[in-house]
C-alpha positions in Angstrom: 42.2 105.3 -128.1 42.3 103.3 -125.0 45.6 101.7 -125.8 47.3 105.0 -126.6 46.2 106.4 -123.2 47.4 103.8 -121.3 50.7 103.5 -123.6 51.1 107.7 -122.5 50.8 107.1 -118.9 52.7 104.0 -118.2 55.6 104.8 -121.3 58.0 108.4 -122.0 54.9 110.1 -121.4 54.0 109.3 -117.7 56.9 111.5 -115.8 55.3 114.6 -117.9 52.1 113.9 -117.2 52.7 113.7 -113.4 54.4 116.7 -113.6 51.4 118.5 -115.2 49.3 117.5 -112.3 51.6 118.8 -109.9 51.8 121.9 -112.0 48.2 122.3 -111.6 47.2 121.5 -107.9 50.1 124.4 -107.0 48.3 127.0 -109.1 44.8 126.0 -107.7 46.0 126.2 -104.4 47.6 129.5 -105.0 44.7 130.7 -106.6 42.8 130.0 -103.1 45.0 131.3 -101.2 44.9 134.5 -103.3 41.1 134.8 -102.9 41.1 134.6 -99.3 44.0 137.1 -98.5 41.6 139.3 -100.8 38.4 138.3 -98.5 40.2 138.9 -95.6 41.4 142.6 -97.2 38.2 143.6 -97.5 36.6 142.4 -94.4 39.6 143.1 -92.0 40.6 146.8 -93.0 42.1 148.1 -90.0 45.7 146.2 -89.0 47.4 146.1 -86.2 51.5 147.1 -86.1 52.8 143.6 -86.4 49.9 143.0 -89.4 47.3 141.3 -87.2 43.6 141.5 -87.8 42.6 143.8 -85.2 40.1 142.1 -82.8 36.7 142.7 -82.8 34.6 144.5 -80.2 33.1 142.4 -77.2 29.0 142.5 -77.9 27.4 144.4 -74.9 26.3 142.3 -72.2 22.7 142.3 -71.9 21.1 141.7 -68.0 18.6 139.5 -68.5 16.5 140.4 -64.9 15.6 144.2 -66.0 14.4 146.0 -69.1 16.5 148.7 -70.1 14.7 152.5 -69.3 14.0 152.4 -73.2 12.1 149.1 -72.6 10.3 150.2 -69.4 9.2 153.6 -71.2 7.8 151.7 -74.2 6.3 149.5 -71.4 4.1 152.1 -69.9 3.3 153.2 -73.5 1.9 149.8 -74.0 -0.2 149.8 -70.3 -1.4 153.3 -71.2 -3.2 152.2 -74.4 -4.4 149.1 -73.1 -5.6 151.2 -70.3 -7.4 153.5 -72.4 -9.4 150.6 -74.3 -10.5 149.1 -71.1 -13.8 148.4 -70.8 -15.1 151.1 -68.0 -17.0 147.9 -66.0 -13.4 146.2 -65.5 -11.7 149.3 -64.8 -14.4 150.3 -62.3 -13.7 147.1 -60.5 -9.9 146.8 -60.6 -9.9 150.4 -59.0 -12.2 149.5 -56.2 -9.6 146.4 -55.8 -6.9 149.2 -55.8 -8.5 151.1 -53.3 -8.7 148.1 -51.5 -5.2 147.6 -51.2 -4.4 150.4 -50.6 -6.6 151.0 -47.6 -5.6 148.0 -46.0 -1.4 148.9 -46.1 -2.3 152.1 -44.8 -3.9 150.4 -41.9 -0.9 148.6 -41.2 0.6 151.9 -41.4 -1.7 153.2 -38.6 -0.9 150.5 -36.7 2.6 150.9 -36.7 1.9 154.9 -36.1 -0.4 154.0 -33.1 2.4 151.4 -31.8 5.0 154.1 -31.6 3.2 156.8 -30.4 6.2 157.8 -27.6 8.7 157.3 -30.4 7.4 160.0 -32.8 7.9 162.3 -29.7 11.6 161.2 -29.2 12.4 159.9 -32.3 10.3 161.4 -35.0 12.7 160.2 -38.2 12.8 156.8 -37.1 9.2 156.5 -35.8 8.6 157.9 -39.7 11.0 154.8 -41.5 8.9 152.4 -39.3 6.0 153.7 -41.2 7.3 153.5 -44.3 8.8 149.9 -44.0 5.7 148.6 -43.3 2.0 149.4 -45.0 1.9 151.3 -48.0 4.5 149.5 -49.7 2.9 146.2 -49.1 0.0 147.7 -50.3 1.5 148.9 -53.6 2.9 145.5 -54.1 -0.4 144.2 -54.3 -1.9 146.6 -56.7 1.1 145.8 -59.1 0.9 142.4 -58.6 -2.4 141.8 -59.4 -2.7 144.4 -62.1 -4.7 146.9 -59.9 -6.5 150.2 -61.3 -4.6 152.8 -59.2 -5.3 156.2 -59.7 -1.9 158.0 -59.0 -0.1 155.5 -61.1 -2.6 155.5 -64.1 -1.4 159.1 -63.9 1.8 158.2 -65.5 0.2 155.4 -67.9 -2.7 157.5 -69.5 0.0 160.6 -70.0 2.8 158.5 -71.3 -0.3 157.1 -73.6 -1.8 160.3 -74.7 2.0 161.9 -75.1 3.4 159.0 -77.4 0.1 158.9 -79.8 -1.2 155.5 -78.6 -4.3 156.6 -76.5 -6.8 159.9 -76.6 -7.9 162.5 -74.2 -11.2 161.0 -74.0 -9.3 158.0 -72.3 -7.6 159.5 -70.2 -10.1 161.4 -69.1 -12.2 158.0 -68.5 -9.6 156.4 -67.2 -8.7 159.2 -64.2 -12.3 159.5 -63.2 -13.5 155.8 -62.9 -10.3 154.8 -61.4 -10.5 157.7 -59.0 -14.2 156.9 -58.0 -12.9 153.3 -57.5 -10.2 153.8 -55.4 -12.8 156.2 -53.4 -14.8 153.4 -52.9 -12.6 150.7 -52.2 -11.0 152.4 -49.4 -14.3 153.0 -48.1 -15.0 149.7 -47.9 -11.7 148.6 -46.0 -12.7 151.2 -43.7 -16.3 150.2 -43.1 -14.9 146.5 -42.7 -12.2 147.4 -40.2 -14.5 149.3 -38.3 -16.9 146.7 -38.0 -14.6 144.1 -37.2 -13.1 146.3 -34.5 -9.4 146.3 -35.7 -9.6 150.0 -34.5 -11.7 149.4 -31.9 -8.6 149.6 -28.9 -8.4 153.2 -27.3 -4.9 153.5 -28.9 -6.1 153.1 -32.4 -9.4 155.1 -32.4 -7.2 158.0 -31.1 -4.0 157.2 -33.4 -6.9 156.8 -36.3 -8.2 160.2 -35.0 -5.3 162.1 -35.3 -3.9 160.9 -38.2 -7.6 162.6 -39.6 -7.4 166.1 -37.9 -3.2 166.2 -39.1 -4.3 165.9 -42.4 -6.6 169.0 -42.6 -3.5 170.8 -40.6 -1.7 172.9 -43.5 -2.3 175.1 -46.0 -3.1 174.6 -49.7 0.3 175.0 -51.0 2.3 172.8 -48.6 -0.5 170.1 -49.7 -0.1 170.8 -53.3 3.8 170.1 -53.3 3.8 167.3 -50.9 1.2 166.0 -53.6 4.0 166.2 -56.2 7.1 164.7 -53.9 4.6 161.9 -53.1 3.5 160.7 -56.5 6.8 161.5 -58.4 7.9 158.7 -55.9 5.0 156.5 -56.6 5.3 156.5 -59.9 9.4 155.7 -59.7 8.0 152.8 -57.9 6.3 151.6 -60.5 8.6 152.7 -63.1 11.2 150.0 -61.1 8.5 147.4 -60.7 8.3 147.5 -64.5 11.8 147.4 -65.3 12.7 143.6 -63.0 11.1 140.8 -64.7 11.2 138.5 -61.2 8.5 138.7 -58.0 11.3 139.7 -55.8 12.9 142.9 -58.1 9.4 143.8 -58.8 8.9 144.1 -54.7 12.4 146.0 -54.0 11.4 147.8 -56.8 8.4 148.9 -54.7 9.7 149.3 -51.6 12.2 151.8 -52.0 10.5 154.7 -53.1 7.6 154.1 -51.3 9.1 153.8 -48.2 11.0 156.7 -48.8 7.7 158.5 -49.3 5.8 157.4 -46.2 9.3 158.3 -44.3 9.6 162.0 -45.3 5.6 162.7 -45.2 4.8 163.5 -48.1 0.9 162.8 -49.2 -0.9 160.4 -51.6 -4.7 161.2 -52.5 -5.7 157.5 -52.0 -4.1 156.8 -49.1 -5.7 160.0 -47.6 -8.8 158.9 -48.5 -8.5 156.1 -46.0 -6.9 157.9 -43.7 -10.1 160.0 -43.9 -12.5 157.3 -44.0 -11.3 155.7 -41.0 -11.0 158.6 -39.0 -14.9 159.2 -39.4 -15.8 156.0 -38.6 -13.0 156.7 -35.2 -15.2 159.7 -34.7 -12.6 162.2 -35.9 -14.3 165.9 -35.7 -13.1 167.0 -39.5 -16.0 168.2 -42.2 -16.0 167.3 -45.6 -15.1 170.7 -46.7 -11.8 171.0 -44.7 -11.2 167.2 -46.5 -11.6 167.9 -49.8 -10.4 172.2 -49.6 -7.7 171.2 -47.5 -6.1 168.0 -48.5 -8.1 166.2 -51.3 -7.7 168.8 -53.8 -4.6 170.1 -53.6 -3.1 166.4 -52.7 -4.9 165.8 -56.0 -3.7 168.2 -58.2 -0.1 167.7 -56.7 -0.3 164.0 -57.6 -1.7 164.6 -61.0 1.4 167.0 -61.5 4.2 164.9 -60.0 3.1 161.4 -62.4 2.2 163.5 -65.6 4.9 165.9 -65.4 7.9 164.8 -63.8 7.2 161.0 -64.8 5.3 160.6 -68.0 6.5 163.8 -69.8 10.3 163.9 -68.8 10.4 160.5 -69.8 8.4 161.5 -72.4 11.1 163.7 -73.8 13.9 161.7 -73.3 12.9 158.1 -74.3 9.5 158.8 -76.4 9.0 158.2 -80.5 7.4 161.7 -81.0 10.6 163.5 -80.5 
């Protein structure tokens, strides 16, 4: 067998047998050719005019410094719940923290007020942007940044929460009382500290401080109430952007904006008040507890509770939420 192979290859038989091979390689390779014309068929259906694949589609470009308002939404979903499961000891003390915070950016504020006491005659609009540049948004920054218990903005949480399935009415419930005690609190406590230190001890302040008191006890219920909502709506855009940057300086702009925007066009925020309040007393500001709570407190309150729950939690609620 071994000498009638070779005798095939090497005698008559070898130009045939090259031949076959030949034959066979140009079928294979037409066969594969064949298979990937059909691949390409089925994968490719669309053609251009001059038979070229049409291109495909450029993926969507992705910004890696912000969440998306679908990501920020599920984000406040998220704090809500773990909100709600918070132990009432911690949440007790990150509101008196808050409230801390708080109280001290609005006496930055107050001293910015008392510093341009002419201005606000001349210039009331820019007097008002001075405010708001400096104070409450600092203050904000730190609640956010150190994962405060802020009333106004556990608003938004607790409703987004309770709205999307993830947290109860009990919690919320919880939630908006301890975190409102502790805010009350902790901005009593800035204000017995500054007092004590004399930080408002100048004639300037104690009059500024003074003022500030009796101008909050000024209007009526309604005006209150709606400057309530304007005020909070803002607050919680504020920390709707914080949410959305994933860096320390997005999450500050973030802040800034809308809360200077706020202080700017006057509109009210319950914790703020309540140092306003606070620190007036201890100024020797002539305003009862009744006209605090009647008159700014509880409709500030209500407005604030309306502006975050409403306008933030449940719009974005209806627009972004799973429970459609």
């Amino acid at each position: 067998m071994h000498i009638g192979k070779q005798v095939r290859r090497n005698g008559p038989w070898r130009k045939y047998h090259a031949q076959g091979k030949v034959q066979r390689r140009t079928n294979h390779v037409k066969d594969v050719k064949a298979r990937v014309s059909t691949d390409q068929t089925r994968a490719e259906p669309y053609q251009s005019g001059n038979g070229h694949p049409k291109p495909a589609p450029l993926p969507a470009q992705v910004d890696p410094t912000i969440l998306s308002p679908v990501q920020v939404y599920e984000s406040a979903v998220r704090t809500g719940q773990s909100k709600g499961l918070q132990i009432p000891a911690k949440t007790l003390l990150l509101s008196f923290l808050a409230g801390s915070f708080i109280g001290l950016g609005a006496l930055l504020s107050t001293f910015v007020a008392c510093g341009t006491t002419g201005m606000s005659a001349a210039d009331p609009g820019l007097s008002g942007l001075l405010k708001g540049l400096f104070g409450l948004p600092t203050g904000l920054a730190l609640v956010v940044l150190t994962g405060g218990e802020l009333f106004t903005g556990n608003v938004f949480f607790l409703t987004a929460g309770v709205l999307d399935g993830s947290a109860t009415m009990a919690q919320l419930k919880t939630n908006w009382l301890l975190s409102y005690l502790g805010n009350l609190v902790g901005t009593a406590f800035v204000a017995c500290m500054t007092w004590a230190a004399g930080t408002i001890g100048s004639v300037v302040a104690t009059q500024g401080a003074c003022s500030m008191a009796t101008s909050k006890v000024a209007s009526a219920f309604l005006p209150m109430f709606l400057k309530g909502i304007l005020g909070n709506w803002l607050v919680c855009l504020a920390l709707w952007l914080a949410s959305s940057a994933k860096s320390l300086p997005g999450k500050v702009l973030g802040i800034f904006l809308p809360i200077s925007m706020f202080v700017t066009l006057g509109f009210e925020h319950s914790i703020a008040n309540m140092f306003f309040f606070w620190q007036g007393w201890f100024a020797g500001a002539d305003v009862s507890v009744i006209d605090v709570v009647v008159r700014n407190l509880l409709p500030v309150t209500l407005g604030n509770i309306v502006g975050g729950a409403v306008l933030v939690g449940l719009a974005y609620q209806c627009a972004y939420g799973s429970n459609k």
